[in-house]
BABABA-895446 format. One line per 10 residues: their letters; for each residue x, y, z of C-alpha. Coordinates in steps of 0.001 Angstrom, whole numbers, plus 500000, padded with zeros to 6 digits. Layout:
<pts>
a	X/Y/Z ~ ...
</pts>
This chain:
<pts>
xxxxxxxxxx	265371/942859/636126 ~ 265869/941656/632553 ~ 269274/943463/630661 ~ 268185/943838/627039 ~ 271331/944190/625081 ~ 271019/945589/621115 ~ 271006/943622/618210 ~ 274422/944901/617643 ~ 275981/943683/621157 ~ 274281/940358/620589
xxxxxxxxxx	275738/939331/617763 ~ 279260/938983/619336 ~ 277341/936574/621721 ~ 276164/934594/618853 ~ 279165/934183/617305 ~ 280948/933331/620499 ~ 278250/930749/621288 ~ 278330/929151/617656 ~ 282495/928762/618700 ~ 282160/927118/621960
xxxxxxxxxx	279688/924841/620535 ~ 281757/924212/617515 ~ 285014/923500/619548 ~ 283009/921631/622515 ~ 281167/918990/620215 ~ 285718/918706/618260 ~ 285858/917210/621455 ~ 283304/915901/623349 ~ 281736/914478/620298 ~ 283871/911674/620130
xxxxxxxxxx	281687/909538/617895 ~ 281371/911975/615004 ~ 283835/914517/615163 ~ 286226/915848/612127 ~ 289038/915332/614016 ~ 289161/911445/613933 ~ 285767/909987/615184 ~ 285511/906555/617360 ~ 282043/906204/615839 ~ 281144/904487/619290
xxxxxxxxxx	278307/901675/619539 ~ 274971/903733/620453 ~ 275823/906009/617628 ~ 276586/903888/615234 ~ 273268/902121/616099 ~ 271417/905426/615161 ~ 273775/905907/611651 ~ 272436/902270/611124 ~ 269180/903591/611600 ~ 269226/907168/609895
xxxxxxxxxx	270706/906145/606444 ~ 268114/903242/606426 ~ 265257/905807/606921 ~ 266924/908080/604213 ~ 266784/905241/602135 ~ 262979/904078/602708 ~ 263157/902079/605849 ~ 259562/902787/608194 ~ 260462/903219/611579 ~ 260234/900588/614181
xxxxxxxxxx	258782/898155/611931 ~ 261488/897956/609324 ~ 263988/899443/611429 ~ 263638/898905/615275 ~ 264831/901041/618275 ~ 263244/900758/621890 ~ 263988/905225/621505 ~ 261363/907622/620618 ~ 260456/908815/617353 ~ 261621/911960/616990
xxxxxxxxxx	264864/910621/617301 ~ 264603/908480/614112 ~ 263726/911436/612521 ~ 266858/913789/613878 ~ 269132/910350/613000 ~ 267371/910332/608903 ~ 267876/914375/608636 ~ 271789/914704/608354 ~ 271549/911200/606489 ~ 268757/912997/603257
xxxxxxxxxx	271390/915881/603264 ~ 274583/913929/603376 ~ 273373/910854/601297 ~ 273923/908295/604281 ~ 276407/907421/606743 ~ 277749/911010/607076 ~ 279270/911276/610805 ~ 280451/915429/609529 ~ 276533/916032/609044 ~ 275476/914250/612235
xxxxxxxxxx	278325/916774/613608 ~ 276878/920165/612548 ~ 273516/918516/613759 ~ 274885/918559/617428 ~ 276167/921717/616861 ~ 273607/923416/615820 ~ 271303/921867/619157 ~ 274523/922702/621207 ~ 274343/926700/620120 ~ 270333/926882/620337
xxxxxxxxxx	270987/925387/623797 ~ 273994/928294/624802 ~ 271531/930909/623478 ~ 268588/929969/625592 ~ 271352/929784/628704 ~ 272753/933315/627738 ~ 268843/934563/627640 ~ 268379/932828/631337 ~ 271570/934642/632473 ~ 270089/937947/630854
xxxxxxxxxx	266554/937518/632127 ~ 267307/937224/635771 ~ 270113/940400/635682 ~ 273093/938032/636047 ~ 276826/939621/634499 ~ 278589/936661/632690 ~ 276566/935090/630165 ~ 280414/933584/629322 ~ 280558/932034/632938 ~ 277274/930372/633131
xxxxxxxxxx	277475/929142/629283 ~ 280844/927479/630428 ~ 279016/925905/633379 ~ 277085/924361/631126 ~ 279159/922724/629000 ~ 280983/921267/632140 ~ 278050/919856/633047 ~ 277525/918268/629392 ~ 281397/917644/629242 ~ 280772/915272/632025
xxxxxxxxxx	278271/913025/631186 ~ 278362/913224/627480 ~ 279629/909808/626089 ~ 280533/910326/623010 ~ 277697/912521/621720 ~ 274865/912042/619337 ~ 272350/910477/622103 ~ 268857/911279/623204 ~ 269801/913037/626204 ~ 272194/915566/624385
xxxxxxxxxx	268733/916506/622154 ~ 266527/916493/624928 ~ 268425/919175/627092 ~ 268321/921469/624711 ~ 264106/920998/624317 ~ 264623/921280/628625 ~ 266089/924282/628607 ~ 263677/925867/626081 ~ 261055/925057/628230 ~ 262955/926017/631608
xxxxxxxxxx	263388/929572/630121 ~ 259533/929819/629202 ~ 258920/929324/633064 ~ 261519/931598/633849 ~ 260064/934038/631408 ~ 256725/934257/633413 ~ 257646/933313/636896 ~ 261399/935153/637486 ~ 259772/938979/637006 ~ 259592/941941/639264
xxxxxxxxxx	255487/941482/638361 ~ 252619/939069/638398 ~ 252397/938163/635042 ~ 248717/938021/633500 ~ 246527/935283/631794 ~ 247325/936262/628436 ~ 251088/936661/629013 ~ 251092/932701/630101 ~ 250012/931348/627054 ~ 252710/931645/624640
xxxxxxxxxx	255010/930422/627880 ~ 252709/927760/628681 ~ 252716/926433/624577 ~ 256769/926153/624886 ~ 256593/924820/627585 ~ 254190/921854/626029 ~ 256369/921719/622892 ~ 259260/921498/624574 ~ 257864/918422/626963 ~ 256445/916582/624287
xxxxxxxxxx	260039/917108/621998 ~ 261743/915586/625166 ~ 259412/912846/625407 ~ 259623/911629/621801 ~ 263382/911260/622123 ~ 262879/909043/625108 ~ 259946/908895/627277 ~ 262133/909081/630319 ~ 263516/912612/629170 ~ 260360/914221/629809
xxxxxxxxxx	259978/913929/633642 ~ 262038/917044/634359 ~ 259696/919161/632844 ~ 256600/917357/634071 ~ 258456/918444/637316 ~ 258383/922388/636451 ~ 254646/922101/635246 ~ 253538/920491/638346 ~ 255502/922865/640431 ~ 254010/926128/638624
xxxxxxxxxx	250486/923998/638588 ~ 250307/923347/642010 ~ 251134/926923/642575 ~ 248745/928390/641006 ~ 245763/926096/642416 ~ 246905/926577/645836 ~ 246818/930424/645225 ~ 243517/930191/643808 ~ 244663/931616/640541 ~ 242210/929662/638590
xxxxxxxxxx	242305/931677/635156 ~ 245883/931399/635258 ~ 245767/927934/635787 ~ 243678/927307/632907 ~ 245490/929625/630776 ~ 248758/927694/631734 ~ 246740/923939/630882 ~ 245740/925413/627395 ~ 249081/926980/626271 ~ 250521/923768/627440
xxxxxxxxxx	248364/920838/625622 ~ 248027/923374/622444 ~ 252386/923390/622409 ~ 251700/919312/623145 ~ 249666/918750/620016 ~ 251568/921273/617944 ~ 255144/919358/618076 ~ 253127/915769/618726 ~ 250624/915674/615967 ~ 253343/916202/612617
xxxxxxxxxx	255074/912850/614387 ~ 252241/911582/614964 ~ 251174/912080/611427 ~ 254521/910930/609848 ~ 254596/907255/611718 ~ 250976/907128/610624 ~ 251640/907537/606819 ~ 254756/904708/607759 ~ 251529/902770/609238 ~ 253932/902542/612567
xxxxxxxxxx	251806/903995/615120 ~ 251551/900711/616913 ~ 255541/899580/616046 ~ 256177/903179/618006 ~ 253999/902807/620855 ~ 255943/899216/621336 ~ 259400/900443/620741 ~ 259504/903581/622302 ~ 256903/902663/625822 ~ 256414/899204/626178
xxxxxxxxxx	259665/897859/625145 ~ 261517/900805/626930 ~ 259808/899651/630282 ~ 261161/896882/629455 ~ 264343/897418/629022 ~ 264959/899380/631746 ~ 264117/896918/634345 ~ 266820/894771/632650 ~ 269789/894089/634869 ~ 270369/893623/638475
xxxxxxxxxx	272340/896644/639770 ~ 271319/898453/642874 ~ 269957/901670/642059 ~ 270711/903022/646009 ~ 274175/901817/645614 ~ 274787/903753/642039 ~ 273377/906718/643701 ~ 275417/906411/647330 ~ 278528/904990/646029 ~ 279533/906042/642478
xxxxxxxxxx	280649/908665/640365 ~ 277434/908560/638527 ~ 275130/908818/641895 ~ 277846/911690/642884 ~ 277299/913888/639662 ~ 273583/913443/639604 ~ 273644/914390/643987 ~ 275677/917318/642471 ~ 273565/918666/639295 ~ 270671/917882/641926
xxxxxxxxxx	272339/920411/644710 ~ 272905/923152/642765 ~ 269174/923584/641241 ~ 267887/922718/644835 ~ 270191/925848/646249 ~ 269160/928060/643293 ~ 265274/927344/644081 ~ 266134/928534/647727 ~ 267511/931677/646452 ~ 264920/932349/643724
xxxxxxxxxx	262546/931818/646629 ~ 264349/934645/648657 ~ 264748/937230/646456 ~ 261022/937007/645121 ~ 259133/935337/648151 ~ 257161/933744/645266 ~ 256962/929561/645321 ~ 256083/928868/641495 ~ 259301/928795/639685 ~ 261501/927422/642964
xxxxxxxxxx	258746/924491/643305 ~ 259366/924169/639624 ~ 263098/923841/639906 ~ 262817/921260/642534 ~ 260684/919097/641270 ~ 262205/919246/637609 ~ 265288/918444/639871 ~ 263795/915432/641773 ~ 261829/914266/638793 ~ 265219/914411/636451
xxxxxxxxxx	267063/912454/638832 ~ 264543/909586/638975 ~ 264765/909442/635511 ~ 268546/909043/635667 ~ 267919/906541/637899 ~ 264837/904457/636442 ~ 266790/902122/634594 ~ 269671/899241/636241 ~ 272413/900261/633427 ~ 273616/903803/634839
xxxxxxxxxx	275371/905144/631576 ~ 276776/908444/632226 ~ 274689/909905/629432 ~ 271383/909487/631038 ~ 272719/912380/633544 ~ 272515/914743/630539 ~ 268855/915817/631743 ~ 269863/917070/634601 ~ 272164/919868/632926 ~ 269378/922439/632051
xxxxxxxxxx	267919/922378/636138 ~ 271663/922280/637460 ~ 272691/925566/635170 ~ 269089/927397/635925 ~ 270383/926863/639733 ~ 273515/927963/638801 ~ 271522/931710/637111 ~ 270131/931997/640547 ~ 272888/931203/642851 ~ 274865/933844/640284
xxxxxxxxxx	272438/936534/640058 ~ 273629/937630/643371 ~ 276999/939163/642381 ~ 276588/942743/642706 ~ 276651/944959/639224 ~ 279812/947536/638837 ~ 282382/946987/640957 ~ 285805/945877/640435 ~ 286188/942818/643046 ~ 283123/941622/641425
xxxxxxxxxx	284472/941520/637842 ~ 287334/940121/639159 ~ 285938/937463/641022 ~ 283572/937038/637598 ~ 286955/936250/635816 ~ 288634/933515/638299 ~ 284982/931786/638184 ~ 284988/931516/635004 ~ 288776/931125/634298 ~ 288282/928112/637054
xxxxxxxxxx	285051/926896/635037 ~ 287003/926651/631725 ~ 290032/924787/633173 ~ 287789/922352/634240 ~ 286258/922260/630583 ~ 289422/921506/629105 ~ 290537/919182/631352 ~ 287110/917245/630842 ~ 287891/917585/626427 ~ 291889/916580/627137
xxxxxxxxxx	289850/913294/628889 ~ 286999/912877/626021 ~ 289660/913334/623372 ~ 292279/910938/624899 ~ 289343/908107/625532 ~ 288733/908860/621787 ~ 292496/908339/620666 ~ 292627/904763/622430 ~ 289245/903691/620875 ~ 290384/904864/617597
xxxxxxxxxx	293167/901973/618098 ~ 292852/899091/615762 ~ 289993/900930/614316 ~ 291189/901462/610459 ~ 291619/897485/610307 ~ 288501/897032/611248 ~ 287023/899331/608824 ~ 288895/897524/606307 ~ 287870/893911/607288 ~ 284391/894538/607510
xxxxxxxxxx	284537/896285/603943 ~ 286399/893700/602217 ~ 283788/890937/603725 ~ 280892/893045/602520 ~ 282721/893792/599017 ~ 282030/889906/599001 ~ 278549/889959/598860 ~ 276551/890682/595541 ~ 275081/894219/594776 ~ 271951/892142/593832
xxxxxxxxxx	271681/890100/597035 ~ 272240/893465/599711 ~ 268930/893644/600419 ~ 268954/890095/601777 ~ 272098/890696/603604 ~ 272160/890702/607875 ~ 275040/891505/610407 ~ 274175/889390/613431 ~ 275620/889968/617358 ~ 278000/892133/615811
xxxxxxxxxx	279495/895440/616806 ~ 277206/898094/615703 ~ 279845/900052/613950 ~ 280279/897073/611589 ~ 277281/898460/609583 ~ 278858/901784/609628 ~ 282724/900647/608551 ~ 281065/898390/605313 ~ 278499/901043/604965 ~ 275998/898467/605086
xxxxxxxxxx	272278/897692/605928 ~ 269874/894948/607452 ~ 267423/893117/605763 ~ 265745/892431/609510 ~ 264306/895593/612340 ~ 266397/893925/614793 ~ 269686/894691/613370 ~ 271642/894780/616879 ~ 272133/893327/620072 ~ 269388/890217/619346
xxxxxxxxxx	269154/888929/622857 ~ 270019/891200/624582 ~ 266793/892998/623572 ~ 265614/889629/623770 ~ 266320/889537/627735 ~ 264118/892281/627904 ~ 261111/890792/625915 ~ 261585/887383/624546 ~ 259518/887706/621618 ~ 261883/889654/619798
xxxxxxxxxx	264245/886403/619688 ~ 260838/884797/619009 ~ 260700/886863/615922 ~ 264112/886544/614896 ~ 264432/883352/615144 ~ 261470/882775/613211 ~ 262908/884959/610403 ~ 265705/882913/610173 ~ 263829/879683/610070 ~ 261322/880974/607260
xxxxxxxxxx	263057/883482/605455 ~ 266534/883839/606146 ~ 268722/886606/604976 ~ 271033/885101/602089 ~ 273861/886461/603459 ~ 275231/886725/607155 ~ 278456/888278/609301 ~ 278960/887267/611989 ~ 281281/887114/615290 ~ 283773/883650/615925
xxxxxxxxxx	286290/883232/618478 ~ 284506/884800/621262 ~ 282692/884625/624233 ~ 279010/885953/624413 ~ 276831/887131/627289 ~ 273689/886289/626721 ~ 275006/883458/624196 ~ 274024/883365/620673 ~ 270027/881775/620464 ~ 269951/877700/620154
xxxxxxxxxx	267358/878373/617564 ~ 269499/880825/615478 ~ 272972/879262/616115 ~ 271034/875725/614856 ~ 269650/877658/611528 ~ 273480/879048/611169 ~ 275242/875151/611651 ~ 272601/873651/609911 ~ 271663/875837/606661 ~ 274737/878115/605998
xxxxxxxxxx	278181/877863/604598 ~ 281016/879530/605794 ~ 282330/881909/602709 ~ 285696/883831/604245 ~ 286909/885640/607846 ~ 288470/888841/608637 ~ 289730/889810/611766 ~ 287119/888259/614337 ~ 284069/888185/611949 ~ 282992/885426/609658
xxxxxx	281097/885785/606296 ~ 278024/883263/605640 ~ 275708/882086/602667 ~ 272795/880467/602567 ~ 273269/877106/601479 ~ 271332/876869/597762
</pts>
């Protein structure tokens, strides 16, 4: 049974959705919040790489990231409004994906009968709190796009009635939108809801609900095309098609089979393997009591598979950064609607027990911000000197010689203190992305040998793993001159 509250009553919900959201990305937002952001190294990447495509950079092959596409673009949007480098309009941004994401849980909570749309929107943003790293990642985008499509199955399949043909379609087109949005922030982000379709496809086959099936495939590749083909179309008119297919599939693979740590010990023996048994639990529990109360398999063989299929994803990579668990928020809190749904309506023990749940939930919440916002304090340490020695090395460098300029193996936020940009696609991490394919130091090193930048900052003092390329530390001995230092970063010209 759905509860269909008035325009009136839901405005209140609104507004206390915008405020959590607000609040919740103060906090867990380390990298860009109001309050004092630690800018972070990910993020600052993506800054890097938003105010550069605000400022006429094509993606991938002027400015490279191994991400999808449609994160470039939400990275340029604050960055056209804000006139680059803005960390408050990257802010609002997550904000604004944060509400649409509490909305779409308060519609779950009111779709399958549940009382506390408060409750379960606080479960969420436990989830979130704990894996969120700082904010502004693909992840954090792509849940919201999972839940969207998570609700359009739950639309169709969580009803006292066997929904028709014609009432899939529009379900089945989220659905597809929503996939294909995930995917193009990360490939990787997409498997939960390849999960769900398979689960609701199998279903229907099995049943021998043919028509449905097919109405199901051609809501879902029209919603495909209809948030695929405007990205599509926008890396074409960059002529980065081919750059994109690189960056965002090959070199991805690529980079996720980078490092050597055990994937069955992560899962078995760490806090990360934990959380992601955890999220995993809870949707796998909710699909058993979907399946009970409806004796229908479609949208609990959904919910496990988006589980299952989630979790791999968390786990295709060696590096297990908490972030990456942010997939498996939307499946965990659609669980959580099910297991939830069965407090009884009316009675006073029940509202009471409502409250300590979610009195318990939001403890937890602010006990996870008090931890995001401390880890932000000690990172913000040391942080206003280095703001100022990487501006007063760039202040060095001519206004006419910036677009030959190149920050190289250094932090990521460097770009962000001096407010600067690279004159080469690989503006971070060289060989490190170079472990993963070597012919990106191939290419970099052959910039530097043919047409180097004529100005360079970079790190001294200090200990690199990988270790600076012999072809690029010979170019930097051999053909540049050292031009002033500040704090543990050296400024270099090009020797006329």
């Amino acid at each position: 049974m759905t509860n269909r509250p008035s325009i009136r009553s839901r405005i209140p919900g609104a507004l206390v959705s915008f405020l959590l959201a607000a609040v919740f990305v103060l906090f867990f937002g380390e990298c860009n919040t109001p309050l004092g952001p630690r800018i972070g190294s990910d993020n600052a990447m993506y800054l890097t790489m938003g105010t550069a495509l605000a400022q006429g950079y094509a993606p991938y092959s002027d400015i490279f990231d191994h991400k999808g596409p449609l994160l470039f673009i939400l990275q340029m949007l604050p960055q056209l409004i804000a006139g680059g480098y803005s960390l408050t309009a990257v802010y609002w941004q997550e904000v604004v994906f944060l509400f649409a994401g509490l909305r779409i849980v308060s519609a779950m909570a009111r779709r399958s009968g549940m009382r506390g749309e408060l409750l379960l929107q606080l479960i969420y943003l436990g989830a979130l709190g704990a894996c969120m790293d700082g904010g502004n990642l693909t992840e954090e985008y792509a849940a919201t796009f999972i839940l969207a499509g998570l609700y359009a199955a739950q639309c169709v399949f969580d009803r006292d009635d066997e929904a028709q043909p014609k009432d899939m379609l529009l379900p089945a087109a989220v659905m597809g939108a929503a996939a294909m949005l995930a995917f193009l922030t990360r490939a990787n982000n997409a498997l939960g809801l390849c999960g769900m379709t398979a689960g609701i496809a199998l279903t229907l086959l099995f049943g021998s609900r043919f028509a449905a099936l097919g109405a199901c495939a051609a809501g879902f590749l029209a919603g495909c095309a209809a948030a695929g083909l405007p990205v599509l179309a926008w890396l074409a008119y960059h002529g980065a098609i081919s750059d994109a297919v690189y960056g965002s599939i090959i070199h991805n693979m690529m980079y996720a089979e980078t490092g050597s740590a055990s994937r069955v010990h992560a899962l078995f023996f760490t806090p990360y393997g934990y959380t992601a048994l955890l999220f995993a639990a809870v949707a796998a529990l909710g699909a058993l009591r979907a399946y009970m109360r409806s004796r229908r398999a479609a949208l609990p063989l959904g919910m496990l598979l988006t589980a299952a299929l989630a979790g791999m994803s968390c786990f295709i990579s060696h590096k297990f950064y908490s972030h990456y668990l942010m997939v498996l928020a939307p499946i965990a809190v659609m669980g959580a609607v099910q297991i939830l749904a069965v407090l009884p309506a009316g009675r006073l023990s029940s509202r009471r027990t409502l409250q300590i749940y979610t009195c318990v939930v939001l403890a937890c919440v602010v006990l996870l911000g008090a931890r995001a916002n401390h880890n932000r304090l000690k990172e913000r340490e040391g942080l206003d000197q280095f703001i100022a020695d990487a501006q007063e090395l760039y202040a060095l460098v001519p206004e006419e010689d910036r677009d030959s300029f190149m920050a190289y193996r250094v932090e990521p936020k460097w770009y962000v203190a001096a407010q600067a940009l690279p004159c080469m696609r690989f503006y971070f991490l060289q060989e490190i992305l170079g472990q993963a394919d070597p012919a990106v130091m191939d290419e970099v090193a052959n910039e530097f040998e043919t047409n180097p930048p004529q100005w360079v900052v970079i790190f001294y003092n200090r200990e690199f793993g990988p270790p600076y390329d012999e072809r690029v530390a010979q170019v930097f001995e051999s053909r540049y001159t050292f031009v002033d230092a500040k704090g543990q970063y050296q400024l270099l010209r090009l020797t006329p």
